[in-house]
The first five atom37 places (N, CA, C, CB, O) and aatype in JSON, in Angstrom:
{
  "aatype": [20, 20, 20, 20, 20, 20, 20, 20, 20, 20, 20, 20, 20, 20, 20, 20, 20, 20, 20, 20, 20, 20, 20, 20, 20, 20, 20, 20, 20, 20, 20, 20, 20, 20, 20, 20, 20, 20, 20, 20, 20, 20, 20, 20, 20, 20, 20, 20, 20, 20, 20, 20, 20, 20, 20, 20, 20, 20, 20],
  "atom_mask": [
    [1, 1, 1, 1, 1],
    [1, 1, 1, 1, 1],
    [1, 1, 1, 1, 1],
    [1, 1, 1, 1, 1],
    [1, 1, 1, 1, 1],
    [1, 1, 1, 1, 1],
    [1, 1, 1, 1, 1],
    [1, 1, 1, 1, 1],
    [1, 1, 1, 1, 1],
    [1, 1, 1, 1, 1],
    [1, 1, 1, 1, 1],
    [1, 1, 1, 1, 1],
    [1, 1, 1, 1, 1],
    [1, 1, 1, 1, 1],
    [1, 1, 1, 1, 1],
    [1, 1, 1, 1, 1],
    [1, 1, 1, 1, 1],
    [1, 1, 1, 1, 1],
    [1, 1, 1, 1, 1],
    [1, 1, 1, 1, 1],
    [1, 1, 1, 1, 1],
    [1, 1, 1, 1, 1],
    [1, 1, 1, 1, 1],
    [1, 1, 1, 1, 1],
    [1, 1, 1, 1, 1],
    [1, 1, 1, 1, 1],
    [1, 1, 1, 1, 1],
    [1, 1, 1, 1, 1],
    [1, 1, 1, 1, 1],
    [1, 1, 1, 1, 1],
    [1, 1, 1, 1, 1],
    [1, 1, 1, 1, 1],
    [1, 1, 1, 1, 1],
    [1, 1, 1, 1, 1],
    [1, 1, 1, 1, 1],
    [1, 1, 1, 1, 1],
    [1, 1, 1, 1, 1],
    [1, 1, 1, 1, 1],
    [1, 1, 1, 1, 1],
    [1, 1, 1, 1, 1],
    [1, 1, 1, 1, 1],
    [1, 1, 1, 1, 1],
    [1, 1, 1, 1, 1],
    [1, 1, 1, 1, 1],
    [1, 1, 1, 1, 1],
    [1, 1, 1, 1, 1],
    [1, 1, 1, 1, 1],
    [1, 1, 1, 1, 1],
    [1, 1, 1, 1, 1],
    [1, 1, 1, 1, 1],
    [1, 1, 1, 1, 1],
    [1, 1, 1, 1, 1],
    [1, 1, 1, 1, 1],
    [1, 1, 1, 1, 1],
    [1, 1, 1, 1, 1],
    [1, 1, 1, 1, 1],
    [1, 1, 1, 1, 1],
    [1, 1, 1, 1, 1],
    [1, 1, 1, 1, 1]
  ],
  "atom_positions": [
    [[154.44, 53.15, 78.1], [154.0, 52.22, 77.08], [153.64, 50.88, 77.72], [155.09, 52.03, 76.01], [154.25, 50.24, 78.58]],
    [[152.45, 50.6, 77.04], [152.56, 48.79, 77.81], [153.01, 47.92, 77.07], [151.2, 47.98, 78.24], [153.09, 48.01, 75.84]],
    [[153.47, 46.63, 78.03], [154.35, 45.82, 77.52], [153.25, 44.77, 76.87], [155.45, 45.27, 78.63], [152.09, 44.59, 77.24]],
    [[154.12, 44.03, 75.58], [152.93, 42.61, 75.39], [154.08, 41.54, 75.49], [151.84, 42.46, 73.53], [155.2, 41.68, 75.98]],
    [[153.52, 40.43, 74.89], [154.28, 38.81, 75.03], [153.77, 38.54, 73.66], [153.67, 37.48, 76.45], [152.63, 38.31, 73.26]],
    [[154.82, 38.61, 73.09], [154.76, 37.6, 71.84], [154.9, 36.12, 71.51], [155.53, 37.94, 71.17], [156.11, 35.9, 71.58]],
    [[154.41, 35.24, 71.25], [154.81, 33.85, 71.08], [154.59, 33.1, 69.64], [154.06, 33.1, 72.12], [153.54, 33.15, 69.0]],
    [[155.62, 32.5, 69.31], [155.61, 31.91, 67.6], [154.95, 30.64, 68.02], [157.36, 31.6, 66.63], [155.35, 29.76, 68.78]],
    [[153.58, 30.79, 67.19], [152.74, 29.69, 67.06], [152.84, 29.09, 65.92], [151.52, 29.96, 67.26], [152.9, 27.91, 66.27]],
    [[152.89, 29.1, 65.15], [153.08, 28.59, 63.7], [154.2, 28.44, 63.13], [152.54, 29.25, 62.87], [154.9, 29.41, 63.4]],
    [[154.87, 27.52, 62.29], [156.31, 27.13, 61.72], [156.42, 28.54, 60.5], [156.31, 25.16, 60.85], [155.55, 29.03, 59.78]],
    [[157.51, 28.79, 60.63], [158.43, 29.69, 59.61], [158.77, 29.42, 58.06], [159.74, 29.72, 60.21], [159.17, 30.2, 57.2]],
    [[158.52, 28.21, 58.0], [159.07, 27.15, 56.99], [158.12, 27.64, 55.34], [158.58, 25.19, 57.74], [158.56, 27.29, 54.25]],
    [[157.25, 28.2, 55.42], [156.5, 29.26, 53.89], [155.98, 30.1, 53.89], [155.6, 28.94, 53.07], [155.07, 30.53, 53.18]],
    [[156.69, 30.61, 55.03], [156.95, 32.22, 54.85], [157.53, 33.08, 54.08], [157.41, 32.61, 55.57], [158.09, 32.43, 53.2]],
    [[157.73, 34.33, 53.92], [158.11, 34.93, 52.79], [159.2, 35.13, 53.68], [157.3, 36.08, 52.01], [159.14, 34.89, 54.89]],
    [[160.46, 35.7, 52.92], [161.85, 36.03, 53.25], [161.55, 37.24, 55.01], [162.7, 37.06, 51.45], [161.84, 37.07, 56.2]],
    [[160.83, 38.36, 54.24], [160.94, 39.61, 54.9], [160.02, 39.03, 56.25], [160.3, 41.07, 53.91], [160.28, 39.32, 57.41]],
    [[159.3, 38.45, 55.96], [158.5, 37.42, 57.39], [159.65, 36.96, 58.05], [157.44, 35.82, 56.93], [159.8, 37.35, 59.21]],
    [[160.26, 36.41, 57.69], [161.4, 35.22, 58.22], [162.18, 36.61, 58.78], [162.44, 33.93, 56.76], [162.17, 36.71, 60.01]],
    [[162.72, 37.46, 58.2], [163.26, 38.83, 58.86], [162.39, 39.38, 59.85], [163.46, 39.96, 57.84], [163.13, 39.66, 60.79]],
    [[161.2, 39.68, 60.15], [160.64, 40.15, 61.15], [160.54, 39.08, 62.69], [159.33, 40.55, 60.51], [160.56, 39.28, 63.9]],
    [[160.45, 38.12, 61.95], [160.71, 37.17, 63.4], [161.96, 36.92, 64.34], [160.49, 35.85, 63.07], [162.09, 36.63, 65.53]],
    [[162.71, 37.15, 63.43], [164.23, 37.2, 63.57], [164.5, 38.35, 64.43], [165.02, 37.36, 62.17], [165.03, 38.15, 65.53]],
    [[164.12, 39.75, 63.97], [163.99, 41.36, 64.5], [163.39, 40.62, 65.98], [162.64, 42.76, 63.38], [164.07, 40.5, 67.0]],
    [[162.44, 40.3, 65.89], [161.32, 40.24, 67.28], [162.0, 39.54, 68.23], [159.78, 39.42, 67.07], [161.78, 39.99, 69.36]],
    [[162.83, 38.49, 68.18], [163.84, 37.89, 68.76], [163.5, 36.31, 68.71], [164.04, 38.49, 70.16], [164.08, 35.43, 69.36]],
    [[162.38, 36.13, 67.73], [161.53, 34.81, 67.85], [162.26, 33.55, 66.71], [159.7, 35.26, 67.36], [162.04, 33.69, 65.51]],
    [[162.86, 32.71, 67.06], [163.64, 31.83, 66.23], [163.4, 30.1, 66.33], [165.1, 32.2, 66.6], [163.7, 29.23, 65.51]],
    [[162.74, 30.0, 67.66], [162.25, 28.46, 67.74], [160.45, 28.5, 67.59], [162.81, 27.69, 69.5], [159.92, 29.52, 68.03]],
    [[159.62, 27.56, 67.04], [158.31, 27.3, 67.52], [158.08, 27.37, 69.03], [157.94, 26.03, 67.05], [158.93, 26.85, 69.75]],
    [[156.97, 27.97, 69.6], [156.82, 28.22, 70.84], [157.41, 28.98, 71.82], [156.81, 27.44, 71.16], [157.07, 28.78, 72.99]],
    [[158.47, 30.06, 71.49], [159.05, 31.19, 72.02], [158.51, 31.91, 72.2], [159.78, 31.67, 71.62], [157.47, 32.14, 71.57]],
    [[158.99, 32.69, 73.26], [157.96, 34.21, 73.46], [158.83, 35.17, 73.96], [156.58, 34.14, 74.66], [159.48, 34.9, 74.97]],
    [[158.91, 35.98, 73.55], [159.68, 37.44, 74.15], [158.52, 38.38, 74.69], [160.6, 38.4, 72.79], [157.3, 38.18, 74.64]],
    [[159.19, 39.43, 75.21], [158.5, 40.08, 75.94], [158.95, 41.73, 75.07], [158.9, 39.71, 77.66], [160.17, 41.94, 75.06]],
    [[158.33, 42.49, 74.59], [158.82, 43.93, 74.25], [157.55, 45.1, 74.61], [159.23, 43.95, 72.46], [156.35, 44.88, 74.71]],
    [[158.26, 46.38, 74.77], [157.05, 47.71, 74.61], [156.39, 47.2, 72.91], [158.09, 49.87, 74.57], [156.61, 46.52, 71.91]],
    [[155.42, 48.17, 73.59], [154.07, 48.03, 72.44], [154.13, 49.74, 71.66], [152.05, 47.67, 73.54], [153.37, 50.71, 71.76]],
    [[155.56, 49.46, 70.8], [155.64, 50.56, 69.84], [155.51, 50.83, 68.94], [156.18, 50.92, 69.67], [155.7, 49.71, 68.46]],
    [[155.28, 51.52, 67.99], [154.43, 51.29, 66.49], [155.29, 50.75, 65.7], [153.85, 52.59, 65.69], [154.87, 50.16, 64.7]],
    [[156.9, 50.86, 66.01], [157.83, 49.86, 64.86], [157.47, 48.31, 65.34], [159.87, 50.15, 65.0], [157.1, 47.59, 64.42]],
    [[157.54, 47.69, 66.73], [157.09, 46.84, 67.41], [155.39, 45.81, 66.61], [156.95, 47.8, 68.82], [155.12, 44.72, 66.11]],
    [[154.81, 46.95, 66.93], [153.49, 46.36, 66.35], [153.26, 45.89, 64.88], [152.52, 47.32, 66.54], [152.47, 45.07, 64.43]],
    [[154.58, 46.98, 64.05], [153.92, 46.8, 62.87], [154.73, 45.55, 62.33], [153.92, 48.13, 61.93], [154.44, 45.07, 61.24]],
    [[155.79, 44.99, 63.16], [156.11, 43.52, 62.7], [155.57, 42.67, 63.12], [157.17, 43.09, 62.84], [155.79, 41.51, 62.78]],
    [[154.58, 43.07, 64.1], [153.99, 41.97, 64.62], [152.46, 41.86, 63.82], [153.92, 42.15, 66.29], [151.84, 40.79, 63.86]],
    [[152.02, 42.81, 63.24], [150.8, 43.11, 62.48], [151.49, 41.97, 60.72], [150.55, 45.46, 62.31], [150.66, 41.2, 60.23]],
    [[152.28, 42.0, 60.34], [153.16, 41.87, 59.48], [152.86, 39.91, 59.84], [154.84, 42.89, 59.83], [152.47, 38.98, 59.14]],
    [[153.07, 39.96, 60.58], [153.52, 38.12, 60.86], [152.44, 37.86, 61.88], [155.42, 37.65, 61.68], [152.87, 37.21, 62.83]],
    [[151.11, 38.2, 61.98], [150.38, 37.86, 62.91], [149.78, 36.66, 62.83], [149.63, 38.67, 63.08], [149.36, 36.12, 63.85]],
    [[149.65, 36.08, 61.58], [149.02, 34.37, 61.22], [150.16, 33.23, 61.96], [149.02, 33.99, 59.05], [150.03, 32.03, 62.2]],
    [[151.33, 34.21, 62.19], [152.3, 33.16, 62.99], [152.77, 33.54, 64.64], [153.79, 33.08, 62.06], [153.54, 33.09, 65.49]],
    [[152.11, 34.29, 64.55], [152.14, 35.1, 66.31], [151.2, 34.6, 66.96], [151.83, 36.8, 66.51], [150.45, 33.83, 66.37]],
    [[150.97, 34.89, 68.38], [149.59, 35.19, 69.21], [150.26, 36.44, 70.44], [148.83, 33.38, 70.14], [151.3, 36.09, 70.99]],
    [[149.98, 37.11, 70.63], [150.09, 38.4, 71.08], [149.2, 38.04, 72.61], [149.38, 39.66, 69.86], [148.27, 37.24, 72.61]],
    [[149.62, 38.71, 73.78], [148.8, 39.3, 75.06], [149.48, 39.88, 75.47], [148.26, 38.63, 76.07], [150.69, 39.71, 75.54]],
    [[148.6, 41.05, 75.97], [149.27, 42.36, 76.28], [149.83, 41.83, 78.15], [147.83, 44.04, 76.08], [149.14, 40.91, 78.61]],
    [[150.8, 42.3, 78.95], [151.03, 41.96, 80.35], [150.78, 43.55, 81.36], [152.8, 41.25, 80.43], [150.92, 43.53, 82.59]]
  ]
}
């Protein structure tokens, strides 16, 4: 599987609850964080889910 880099670009602050739960899942909790995870379809689909507050590149 390839890996990507997630990073929270955008504030959390009017988001919907289950948003605020997927960022949380992803490991993302400050503005400007980035984790690193496989690119798996549970993976993607929180990141598909919260992408107006993500920016994604694959490594």
């Amino acid at each position: 599987m390839a890996k990507i880099k997630i990073t929270q670009v955008r504030s959390r602050i009017h988001c919907t609850k289950r948003q605020k739960l997927n960022l949380d899942a992803l490991g993302l909790r400050k503005l400007n964080a980035s984790v690193e995870h496989e690119a798996t379809p549970q993976i993607l689909g929180m990141v598909n889910k919260t992408k107006h507050l993500v920016k994604v590149t694959e490594i």
